[in-house]
C-alpha positions in Angstrom: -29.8 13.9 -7.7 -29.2 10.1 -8.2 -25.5 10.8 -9.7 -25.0 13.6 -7.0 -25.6 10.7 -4.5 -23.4 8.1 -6.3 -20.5 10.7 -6.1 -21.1 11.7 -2.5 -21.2 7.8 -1.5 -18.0 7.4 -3.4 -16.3 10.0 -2.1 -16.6 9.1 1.3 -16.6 5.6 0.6 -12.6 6.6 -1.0 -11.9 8.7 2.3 -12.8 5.8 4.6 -10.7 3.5 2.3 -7.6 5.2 1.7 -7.2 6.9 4.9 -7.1 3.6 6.6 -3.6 3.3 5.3 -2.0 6.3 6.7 -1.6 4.4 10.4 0.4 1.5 8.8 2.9 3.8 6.5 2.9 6.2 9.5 4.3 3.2 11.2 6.0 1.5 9.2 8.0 4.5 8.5 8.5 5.5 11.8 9.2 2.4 13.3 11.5 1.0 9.9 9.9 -2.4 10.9 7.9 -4.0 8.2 8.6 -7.6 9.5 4.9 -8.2 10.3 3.3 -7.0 7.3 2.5 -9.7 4.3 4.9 -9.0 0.9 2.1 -11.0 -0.9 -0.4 -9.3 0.4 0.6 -5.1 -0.2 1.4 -7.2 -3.9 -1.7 -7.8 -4.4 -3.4 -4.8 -3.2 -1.1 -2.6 -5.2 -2.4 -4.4 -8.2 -5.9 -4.2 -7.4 -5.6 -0.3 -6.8 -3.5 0.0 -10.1 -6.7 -2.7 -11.7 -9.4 0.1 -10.0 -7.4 3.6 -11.4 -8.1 1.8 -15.1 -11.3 0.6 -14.5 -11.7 4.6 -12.9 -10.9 5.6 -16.5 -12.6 3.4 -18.0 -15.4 4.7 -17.1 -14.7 8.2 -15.6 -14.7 7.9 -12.1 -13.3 10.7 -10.6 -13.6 8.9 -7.2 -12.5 5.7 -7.9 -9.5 7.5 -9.9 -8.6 10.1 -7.3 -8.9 7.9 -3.8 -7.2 4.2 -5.6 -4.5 6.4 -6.8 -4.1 7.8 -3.1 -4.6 4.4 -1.5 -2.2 3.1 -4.6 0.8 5.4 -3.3 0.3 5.1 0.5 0.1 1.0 -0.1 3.0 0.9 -2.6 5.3 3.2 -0.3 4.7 0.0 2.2 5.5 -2.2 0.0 8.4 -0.7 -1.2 9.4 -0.4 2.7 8.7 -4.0 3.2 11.0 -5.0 0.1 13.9 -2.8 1.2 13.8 -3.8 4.7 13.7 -7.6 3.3 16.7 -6.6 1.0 18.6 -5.5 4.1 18.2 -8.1 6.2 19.3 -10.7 3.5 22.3 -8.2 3.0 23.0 -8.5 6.9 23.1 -12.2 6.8 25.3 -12.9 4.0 28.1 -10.3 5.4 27.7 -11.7 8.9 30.6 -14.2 9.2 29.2 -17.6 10.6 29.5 -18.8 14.6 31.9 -21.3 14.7 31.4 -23.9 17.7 27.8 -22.1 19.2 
C-alpha cells in the first residue's frame, strides 16, 4: 500500500508540476513574445528536468521519468522560443541602418 501511495503522490505531484507550464508555452507561442521570460532561468530548469529524467532511471521512477520529461519538452520549447526570438531581434538591429542626426 505504502508504494501504491508513493506512486499516487507522485503522480499528481507530476500533473501539478508540469501542467503549470502549459499557460506560459500557450503564451508564449501565441503571443511570439518571450521578452519577459529569464534565458538563465528556462536554462536552468531544462537542466534540472534533464538532471531528474536520470535520476528517474536511476532509480526507476516512472513518475519522475514520465512528468520531467513532459515538463522537460514544454520548458525547453520556451526556451528554444526565447533564444530564437533573441536571435531575431539581434538580426533586426544589425540590418537596421543607423539614424543619422535623431
Amino acid at each position: 500500500m505504502e508504494a501504491y501511495l508513493a506512486t499516487l503522490i507522485g503522480t499528481v505531484a507530476g500533473i501539478c508540476s508540469t501542467t503549470s507550464f502549459v499557460p506560459q508555452v500557450w503564451k508564449s507561442w501565441r503571443e511570439n513574445d518571450t521578452g519577459a521570460i529569464s534565458k538563465r532561468m528556462y536554462v536552468v530548469t531544462v537542466s534540472a528536468f534533464s538532471l531528474w529524467i536520470v535520476y528517474g532511471v536511476m532509480i526507476w521512477s516512472l513518475p519522475i521519468i514520465v512528468f520531467n520529461a513532459l515538463s522537460l519538452m514544454l520548458s525547453g520549447s520556451v526556451l528554444v522560443m526565447k533564444l530564437r526570438n533573441l536571435r531575431r531581434a539581434r538580426r533586426r538591429a544589425r540590418t537596421r541602418p543607423a539614424e543619422i542626426g535623431s
